[in-house]
C-alpha positions as CSV (number, residue, x, y, z in Angstrom):
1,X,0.0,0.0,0.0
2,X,1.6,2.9,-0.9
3,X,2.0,5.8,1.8
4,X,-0.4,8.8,1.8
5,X,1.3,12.2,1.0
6,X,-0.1,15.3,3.6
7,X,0.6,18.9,4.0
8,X,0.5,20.9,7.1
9,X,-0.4,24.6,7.1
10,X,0.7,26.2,10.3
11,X,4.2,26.8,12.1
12,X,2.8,27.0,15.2
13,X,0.5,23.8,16.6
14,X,0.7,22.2,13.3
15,X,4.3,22.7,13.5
16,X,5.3,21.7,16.9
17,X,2.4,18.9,17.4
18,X,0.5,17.9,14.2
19,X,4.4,17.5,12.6
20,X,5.7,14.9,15.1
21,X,2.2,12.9,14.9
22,X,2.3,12.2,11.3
23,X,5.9,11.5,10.8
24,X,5.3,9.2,13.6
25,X,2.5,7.6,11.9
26,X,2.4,4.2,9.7
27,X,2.0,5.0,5.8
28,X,2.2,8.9,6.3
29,X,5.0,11.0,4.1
30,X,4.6,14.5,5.2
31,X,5.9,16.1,1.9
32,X,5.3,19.8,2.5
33,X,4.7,22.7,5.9
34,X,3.0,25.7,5.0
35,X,4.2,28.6,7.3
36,X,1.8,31.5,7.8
37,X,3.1,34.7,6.1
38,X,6.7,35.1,7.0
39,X,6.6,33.4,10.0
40,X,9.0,30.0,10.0
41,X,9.2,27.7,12.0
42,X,12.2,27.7,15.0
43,X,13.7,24.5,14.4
44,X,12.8,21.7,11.7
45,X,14.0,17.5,12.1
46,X,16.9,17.4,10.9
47,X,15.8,13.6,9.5
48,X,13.4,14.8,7.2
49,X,15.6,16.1,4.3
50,X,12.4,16.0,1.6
51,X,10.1,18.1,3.9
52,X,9.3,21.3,1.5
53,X,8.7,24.7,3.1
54,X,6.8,27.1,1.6
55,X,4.9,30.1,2.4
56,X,1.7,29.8,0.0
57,X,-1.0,27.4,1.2
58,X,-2.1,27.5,-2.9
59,X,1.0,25.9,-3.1
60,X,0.0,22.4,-1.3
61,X,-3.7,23.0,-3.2
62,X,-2.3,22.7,-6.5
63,X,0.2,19.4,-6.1
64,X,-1.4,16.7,-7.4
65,X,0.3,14.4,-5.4
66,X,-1.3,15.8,-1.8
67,X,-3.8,13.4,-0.4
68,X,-4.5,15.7,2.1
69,X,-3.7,18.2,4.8
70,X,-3.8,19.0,8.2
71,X,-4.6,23.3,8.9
72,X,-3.6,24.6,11.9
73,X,-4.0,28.5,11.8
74,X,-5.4,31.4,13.4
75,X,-9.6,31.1,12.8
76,X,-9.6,35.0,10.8
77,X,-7.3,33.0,8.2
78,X,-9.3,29.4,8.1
79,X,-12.0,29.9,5.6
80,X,-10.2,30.6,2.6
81,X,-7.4,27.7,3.1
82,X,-10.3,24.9,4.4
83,X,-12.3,26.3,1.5
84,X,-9.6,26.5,-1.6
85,X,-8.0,22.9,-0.1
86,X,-11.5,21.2,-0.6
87,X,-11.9,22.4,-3.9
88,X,-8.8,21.3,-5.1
89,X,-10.0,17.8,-4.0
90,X,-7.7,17.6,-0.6
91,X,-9.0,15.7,2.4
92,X,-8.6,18.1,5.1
93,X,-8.1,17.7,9.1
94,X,-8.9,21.3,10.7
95,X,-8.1,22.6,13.8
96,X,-10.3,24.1,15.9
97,X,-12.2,26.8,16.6
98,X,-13.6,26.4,13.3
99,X,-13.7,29.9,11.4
100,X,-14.2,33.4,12.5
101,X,-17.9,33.5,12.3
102,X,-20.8,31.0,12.1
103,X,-20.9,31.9,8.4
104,X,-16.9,31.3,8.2
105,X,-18.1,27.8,9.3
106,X,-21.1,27.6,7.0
107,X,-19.1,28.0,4.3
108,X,-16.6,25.8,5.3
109,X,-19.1,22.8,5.9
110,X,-20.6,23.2,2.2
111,X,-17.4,23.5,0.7
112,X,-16.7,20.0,2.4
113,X,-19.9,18.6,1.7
114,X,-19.4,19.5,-2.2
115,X,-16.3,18.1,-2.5
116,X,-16.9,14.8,-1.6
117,X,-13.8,15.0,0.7
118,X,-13.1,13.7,3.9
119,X,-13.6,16.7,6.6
120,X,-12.8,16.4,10.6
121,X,-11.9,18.9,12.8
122,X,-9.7,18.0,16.0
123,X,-11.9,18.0,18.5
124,X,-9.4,15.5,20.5
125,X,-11.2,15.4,23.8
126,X,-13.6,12.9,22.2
127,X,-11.0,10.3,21.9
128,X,-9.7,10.7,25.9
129,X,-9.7,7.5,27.3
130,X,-11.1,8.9,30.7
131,X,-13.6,11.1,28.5
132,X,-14.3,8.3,26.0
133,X,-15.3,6.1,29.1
134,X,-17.3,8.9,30.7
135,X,-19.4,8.7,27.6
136,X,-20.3,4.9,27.2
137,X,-21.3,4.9,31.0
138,X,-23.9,7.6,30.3
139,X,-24.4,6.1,27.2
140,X,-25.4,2.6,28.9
141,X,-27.3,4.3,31.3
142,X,-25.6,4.0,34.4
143,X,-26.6,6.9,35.9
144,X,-30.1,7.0,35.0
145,X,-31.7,9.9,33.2
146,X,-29.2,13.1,33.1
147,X,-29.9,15.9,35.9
148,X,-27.0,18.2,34.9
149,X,-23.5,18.2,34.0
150,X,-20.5,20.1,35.8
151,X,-17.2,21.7,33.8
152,X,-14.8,22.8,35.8
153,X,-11.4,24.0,34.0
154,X,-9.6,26.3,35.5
155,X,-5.5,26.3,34.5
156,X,-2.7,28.7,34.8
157,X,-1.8,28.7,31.2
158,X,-1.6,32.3,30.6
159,X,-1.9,33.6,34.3
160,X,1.5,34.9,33.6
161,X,0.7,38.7,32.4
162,X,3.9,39.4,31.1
163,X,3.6,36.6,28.1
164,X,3.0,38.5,25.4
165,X,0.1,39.7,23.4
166,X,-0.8,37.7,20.4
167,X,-4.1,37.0,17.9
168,X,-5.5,34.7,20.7
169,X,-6.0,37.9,23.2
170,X,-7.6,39.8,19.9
171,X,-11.3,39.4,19.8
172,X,-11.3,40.7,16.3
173,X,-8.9,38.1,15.2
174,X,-11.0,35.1,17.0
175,X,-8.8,34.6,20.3
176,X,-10.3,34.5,23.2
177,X,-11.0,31.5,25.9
178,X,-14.8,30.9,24.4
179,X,-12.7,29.3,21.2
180,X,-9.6,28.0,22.3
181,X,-11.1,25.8,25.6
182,X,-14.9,26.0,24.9
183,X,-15.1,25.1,21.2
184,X,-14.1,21.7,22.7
185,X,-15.8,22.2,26.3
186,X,-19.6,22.8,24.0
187,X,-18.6,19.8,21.7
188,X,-17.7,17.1,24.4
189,X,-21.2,18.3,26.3
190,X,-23.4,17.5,23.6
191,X,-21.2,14.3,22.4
192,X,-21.5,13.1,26.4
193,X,-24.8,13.9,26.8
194,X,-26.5,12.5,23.6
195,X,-28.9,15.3,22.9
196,X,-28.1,19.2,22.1
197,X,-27.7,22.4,24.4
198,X,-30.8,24.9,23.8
199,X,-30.4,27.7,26.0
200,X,-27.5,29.4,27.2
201,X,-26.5,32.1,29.4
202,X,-22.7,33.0,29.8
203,X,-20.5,35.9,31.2
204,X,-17.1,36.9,29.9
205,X,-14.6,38.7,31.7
206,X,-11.0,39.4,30.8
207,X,-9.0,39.5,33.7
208,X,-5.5,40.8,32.5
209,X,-6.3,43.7,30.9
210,X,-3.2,44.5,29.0
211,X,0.1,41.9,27.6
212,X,3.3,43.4,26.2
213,X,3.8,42.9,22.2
214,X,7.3,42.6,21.1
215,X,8.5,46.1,21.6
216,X,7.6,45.8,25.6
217,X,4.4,48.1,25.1
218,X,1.5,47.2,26.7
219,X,-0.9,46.5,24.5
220,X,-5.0,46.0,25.3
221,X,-6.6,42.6,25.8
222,X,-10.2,42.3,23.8
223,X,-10.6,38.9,23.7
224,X,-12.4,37.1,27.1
225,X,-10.2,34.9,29.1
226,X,-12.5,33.5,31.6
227,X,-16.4,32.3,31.1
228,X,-18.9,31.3,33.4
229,X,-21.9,29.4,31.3
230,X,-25.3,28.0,32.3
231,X,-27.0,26.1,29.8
232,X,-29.9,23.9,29.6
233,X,-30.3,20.6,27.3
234,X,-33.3,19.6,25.0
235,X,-34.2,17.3,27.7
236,X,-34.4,20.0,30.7
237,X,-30.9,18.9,32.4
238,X,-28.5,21.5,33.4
239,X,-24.9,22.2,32.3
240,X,-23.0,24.7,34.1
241,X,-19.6,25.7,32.5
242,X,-17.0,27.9,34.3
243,X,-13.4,28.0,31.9
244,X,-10.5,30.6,32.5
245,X,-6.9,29.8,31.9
246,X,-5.9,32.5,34.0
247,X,-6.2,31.0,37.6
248,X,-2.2,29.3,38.2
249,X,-3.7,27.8,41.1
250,X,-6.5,25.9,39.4
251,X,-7.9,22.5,39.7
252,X,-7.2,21.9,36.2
253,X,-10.2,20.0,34.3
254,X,-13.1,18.3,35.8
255,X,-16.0,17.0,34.1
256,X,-19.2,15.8,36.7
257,X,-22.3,14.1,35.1
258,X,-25.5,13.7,38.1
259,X,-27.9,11.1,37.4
260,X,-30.9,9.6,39.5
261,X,-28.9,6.4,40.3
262,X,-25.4,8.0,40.6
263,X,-22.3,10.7,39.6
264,X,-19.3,10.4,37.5
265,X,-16.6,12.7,38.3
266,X,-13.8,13.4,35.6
267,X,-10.4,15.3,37.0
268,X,-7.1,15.4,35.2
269,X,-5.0,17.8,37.0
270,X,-2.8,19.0,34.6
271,X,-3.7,18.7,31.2
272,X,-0.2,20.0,29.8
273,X,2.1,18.9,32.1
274,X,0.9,15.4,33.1
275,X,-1.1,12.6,31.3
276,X,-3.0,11.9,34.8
277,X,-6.2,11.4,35.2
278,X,-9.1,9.7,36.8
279,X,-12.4,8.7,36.7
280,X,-15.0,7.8,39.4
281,X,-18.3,6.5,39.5
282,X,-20.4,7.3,43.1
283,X,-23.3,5.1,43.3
284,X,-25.5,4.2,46.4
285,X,-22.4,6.6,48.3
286,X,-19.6,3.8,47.5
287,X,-16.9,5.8,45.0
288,X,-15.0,3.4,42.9
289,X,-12.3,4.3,40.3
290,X,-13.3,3.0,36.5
291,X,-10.1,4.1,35.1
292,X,-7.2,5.3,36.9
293,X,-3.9,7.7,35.2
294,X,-3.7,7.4,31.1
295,X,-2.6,4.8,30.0
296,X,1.6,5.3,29.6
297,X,1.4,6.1,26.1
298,X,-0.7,9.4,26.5
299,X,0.9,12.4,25.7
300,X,-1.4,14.8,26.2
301,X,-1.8,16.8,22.8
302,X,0.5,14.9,20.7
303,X,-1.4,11.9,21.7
304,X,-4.8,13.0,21.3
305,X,-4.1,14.4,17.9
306,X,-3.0,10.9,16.9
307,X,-6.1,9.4,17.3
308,X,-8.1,12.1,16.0
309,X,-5.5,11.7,13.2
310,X,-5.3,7.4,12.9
311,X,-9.3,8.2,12.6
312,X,-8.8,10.9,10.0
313,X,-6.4,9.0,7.8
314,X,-8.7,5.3,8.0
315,X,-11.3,7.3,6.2
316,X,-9.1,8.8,3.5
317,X,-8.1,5.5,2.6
318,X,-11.8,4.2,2.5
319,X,-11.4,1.9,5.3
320,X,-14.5,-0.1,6.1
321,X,-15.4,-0.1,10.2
322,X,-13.2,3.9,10.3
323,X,-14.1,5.3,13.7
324,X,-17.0,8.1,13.4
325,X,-14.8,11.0,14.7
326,X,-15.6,14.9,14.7
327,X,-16.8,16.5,10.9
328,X,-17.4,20.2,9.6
329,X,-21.1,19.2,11.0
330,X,-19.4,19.2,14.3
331,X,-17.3,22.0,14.1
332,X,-20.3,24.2,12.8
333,X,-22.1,23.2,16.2
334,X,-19.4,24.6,18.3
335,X,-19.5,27.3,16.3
336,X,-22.9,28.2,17.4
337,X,-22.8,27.7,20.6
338,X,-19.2,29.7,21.0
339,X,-21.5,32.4,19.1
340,X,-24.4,32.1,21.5
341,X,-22.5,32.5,24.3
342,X,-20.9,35.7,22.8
343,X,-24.3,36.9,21.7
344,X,-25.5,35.8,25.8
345,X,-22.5,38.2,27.1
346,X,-23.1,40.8,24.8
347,X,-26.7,41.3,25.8
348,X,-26.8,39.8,29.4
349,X,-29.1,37.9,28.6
350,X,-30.2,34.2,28.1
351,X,-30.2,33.1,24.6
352,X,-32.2,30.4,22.5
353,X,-30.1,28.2,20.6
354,X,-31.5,26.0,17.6
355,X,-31.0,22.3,17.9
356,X,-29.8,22.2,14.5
């Protein structure tokens, strides 16, 4: 079988985690990296002598020997690369949050759909072992019916105020914590819960004001970085949401599903620094673990980009059985609800969302 030929687009993530992943990966020749503008990349394998750099993502659309790419790049600059890949008949994997705007991702999910194409977005948290098992225990009905859900995920990522300011403070430019923690925080909900979010109220807050861009100047912060959500699924159960990466002293990331017959209670500590985890399940007042830390293999990121990816690349080669993992359809839904909750902090107000 002969190897599948991808392109990344992006220095940054796609650089420093979706690179590693595919050369790493059985049947994968990563042929091309697409840097943003003029940015490059700070250091490249020195084992990968055929790896062609270029600066033009028309550049990847228009080899014919691409299969597909990965695209890993800020959200203002998404549209046009997902879109002009997909016509040109490349499979794309795209990071998340998907687009700018809901209409960014509308158009996005049509161009997919036209093409014929295979189309995911990384929403990795799906394919967390710990997450993964959280979701067949709901979805065998261990708990009962759903009362209400619990995410807690508070980290110290940027509680640092001197790192500097970049497009992920700029609101305009589609940074802020709504899409870089709950893009994935709204997708895992509905995917754990079976049924979709209808109502939402959130509050945004940005609590350092100001970051330093390269010259030392202090420059504003417009994009949120902490959210408090309530939200209310089609069946009446609650979801209450509270994300910052801004707290150094945080618990990290817990997920806790309530039931009539019992609780499941998610926690891994330290997302980027360590793959623990664990997973509980409280019934009749007896806790008893159902998965202790990751398995020794998990890596965090790199590792749940893997799987995202192993999915990804199983239905590019047509495999029969390929694991249903995140589409456009998906990343159009987060999309919605990350512009809901804008919408809801905007007007301070409760917002209707459509199932659909």
């Amino acid at each position: 079988m002969s190897p599948l030929r991808l392109g990344i687009i992006g220095a940054g993530f796609g650089h420093r985690v979706h690179l590693p992943v595919l050369r790493s990966t059985p049947g994968v020749e990563v042929a091309v990296l697409c840097t943003s503008g003029n940015r490059k990349p700070s250091s490249l394998p020195a084992d990968v002598p055929a790896l062609r750099l270029t600066n033009r993502w028309q550049d990847l659309a228009a080899d014919p020997m691409l299969d597909a790419c990965v695209v890993a790049v800020p959200p203002a600059a998404q549209r046009e690369i997902v879109c002009g890949l997909l016509q040109a008949g490349k499979h794309v994997l795209s990071e998340k949050p998907f687009g700018l705007t809901l209409e960014d991702a509308r158009a996005m999910l049509r161009a997919a759909q036209a093409s014929g194409c295979v189309h995911t977005v990384d929403f990795q948290f799906r394919v967390h072992p710990g997450i993964r098992r959280m979701k067949e225990l709901l979805a065998n009905a261990t708990l009962g019916p759903l009362e209400r859900l619990d995410v807690l995920w508070l980290s110290g990522g940027r509680a640092d105020p001197v790192l500097p300011f970049s497009w992920q403070h700029d609101r305009a430019a589609g940074g802020g914590i709504l899409n870089s923690y709950a893009s994935h925080t709204f997708d895992y909900v509905e995917w754990l819960a079976g049924e979709p979010i209808v109502e939402l109220f959130a509050r945004t807050d940005i609590l350092i004001p100001a970051r330093p861009d390269s010259a030392g100047q202090l420059v504003p912060v417009t994009a949120e970085d902490s959210c408090d959500c309530v939200a209310r699924l089609a069946s009446g159960a609650l979801v209450n949401i509270k994300i910052s990466n801004c707290h150094r002293h945080g618990p990290g990331h817990r997920i806790e599903a309530f039931g009539r017959l019992g609780a499941l209670r998610f926690h891994q500590p330290q997302f980027a620094q360590s793959r623990a985890f664990t997973l509980a399940l409280a019934n009749g007042g007896v806790s008893a673990p159902v998965a202790a830390d990751g398995p020794a293999e998990w890596d965090n990121h790199a590792q749940g980009v893997a799987r995202v990816v192993a999915a990804f690349l199983l239905k590019v080669r047509g495999a029969d059985g390929a694991e249903p993992d995140a589409d456009f359809h998906a990343g159009l839904r987060s999309q919605m609800l990350v512009q809901a909750a804008l919408q809801s902090a905007r007007e301070r107000r409760a917002v209707a969302v459509s199932a659909t």
